[in-house]
N, C-alpha and C positions, 0 to 999 in steps of 0.2 A: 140609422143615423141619416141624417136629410144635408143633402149638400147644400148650402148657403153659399151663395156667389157676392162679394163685395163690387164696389163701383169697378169697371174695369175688364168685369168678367174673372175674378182673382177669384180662385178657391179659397173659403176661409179655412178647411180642412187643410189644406197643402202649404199656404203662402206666406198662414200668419203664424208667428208663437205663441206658443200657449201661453207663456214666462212672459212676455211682452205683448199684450193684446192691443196697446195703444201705438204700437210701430206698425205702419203700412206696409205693405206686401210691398219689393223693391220696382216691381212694375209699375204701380200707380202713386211710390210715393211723395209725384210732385202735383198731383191733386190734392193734395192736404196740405195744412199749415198746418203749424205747430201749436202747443197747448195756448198761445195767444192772443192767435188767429181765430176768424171766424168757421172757418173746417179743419178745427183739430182731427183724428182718426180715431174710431173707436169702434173693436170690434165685433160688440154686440150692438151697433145699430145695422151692421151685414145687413144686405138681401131686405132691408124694410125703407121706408121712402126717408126717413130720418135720417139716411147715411150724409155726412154732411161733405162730400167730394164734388170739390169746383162750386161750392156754394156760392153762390153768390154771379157766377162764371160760368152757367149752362146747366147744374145742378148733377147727378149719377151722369144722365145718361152723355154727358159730355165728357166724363173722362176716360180718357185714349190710353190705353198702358204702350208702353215702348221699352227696351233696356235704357235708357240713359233716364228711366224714373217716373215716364208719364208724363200726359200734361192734358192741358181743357181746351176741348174746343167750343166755340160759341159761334151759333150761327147767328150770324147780326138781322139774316131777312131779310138784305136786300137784292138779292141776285144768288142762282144758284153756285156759284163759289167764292162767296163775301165770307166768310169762316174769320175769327181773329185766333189767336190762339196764347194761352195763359200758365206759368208754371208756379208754383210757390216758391216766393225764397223766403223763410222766416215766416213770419205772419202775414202776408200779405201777398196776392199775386202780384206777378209783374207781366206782362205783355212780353211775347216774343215779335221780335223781326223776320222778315219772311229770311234773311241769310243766317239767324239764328235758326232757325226752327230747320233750313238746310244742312245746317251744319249738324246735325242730330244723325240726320238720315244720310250723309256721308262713311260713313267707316263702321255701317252696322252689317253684322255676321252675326255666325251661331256665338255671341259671345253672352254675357251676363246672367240674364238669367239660364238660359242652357245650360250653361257651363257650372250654374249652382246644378242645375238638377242633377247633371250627370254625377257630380261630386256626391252629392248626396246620396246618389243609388250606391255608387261605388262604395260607399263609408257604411250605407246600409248592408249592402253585400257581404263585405269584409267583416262587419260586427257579426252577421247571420253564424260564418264561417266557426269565428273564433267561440261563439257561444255554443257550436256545434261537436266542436274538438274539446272544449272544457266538458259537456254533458258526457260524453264519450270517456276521457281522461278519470272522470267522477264513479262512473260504471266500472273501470278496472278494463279499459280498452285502452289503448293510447294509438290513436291513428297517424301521427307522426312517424317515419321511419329513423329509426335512430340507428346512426352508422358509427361501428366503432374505431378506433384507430388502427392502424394499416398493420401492423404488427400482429393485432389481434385477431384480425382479419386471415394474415398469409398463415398464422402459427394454428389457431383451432378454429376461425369462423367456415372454412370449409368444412372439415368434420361435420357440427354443429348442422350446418345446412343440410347436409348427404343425410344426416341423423333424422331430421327433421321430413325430409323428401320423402324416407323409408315411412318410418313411423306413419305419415301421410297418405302412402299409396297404402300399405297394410289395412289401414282404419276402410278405407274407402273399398279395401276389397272386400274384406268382411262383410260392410255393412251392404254391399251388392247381394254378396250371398248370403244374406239372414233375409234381404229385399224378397232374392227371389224362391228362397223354401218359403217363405209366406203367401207368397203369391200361389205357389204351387199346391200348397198345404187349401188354399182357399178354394181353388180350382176343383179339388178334389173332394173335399167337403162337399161343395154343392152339387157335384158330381150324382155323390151317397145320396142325399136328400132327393134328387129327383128322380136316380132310379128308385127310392123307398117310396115315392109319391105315384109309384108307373108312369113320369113322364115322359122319359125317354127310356 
């Protein structure tokens, strides 16, 4: 599968819905206008020169993701920091002010997108889990410890356990000593075999 990067540098893999292919990734979604506008979003034109982000406004490579949505810069060409800058409201961009475009970059942290990703993992996590304890549960395992109530516990859940410990150590002895007359039995074996061979 080939990673396709939308304007922004946005994973289409990662950013966008499958369910919703015309909602922009929430990084760059103020480089687009709406189905009205002259750059609606659409995201199979991803990764191709057709993507219509900041159209009209500096084109792909002018739009900036940021958490508060993105926006377009346009370098106007007259001096190396003449830059205007442009967000979408509805169909149509509007220009920012240099104390709007400050006011962006005021009170930004690990917040918005971050703060999806992590949720995401964590949700991805937590689903991993629960699908992991069902497939188990489904097998005749149940990996849950299920504790009984306290009565059952003081009257026979010791028993039970002491029962369980025994039974436990027995199986594990045995199975030591069948481990090692086989081991022994092998040993000897090829013993046979290579003094009938005259090797030793």
């Amino acid at each position: 599968m080939v990673n396709v990067d939308c304007a922004g540098g946005q994973d289409r893999a990662t950013t966008i819905s499958e369910t919703h292919p015309y909602i922009p990734p929430p990084q760059t979604q103020n480089c687009y206008t709406d189905e009205d506008g002259d750059a609606p979003f659409d995201s199979s034109l991803c990764g191709t020169s057709s993507d219509r982000a900041c159209r009209g406004k500096g084109g792909i490579i002018a739009c900036k993701p940021d958490n508060q949505g993105g926006y377009c810069e346009v370098d106007r060409g007259e001096g190396d920091d003449d830059y205007e800058y442009y967000v979408s409201q509805g169909s149509i961009f509007e220009k920012l002010t240099e104390s709007e475009l400050l006011e962006r970059y005021r009170d930004v942290g690990d917040t918005g997108e971050t703060d999806r990703e992590v949720r995401r993992a964590l949700n991805d996590q937590e689903r991993r889990f629960t699908n992991r304890i069902r497939e188990l549960q489904i097998m005749g395992e149940n990996p849950l410890i299920q504790r009984g109530d306290d009565k059952k516990e003081n009257d026979g859940g010791n028993k039970d356990n002491e029962d369980n410990e025994v039974h436990s150590f027995v199986g594990d002895l045995l199975f030591n000593i069948s481990l090692g007359i086989s081991f022994f039995m092998f040993i000897a074996s090829l013993c046979i075999i290579l003094i009938q061979k005259n090797i030793i």
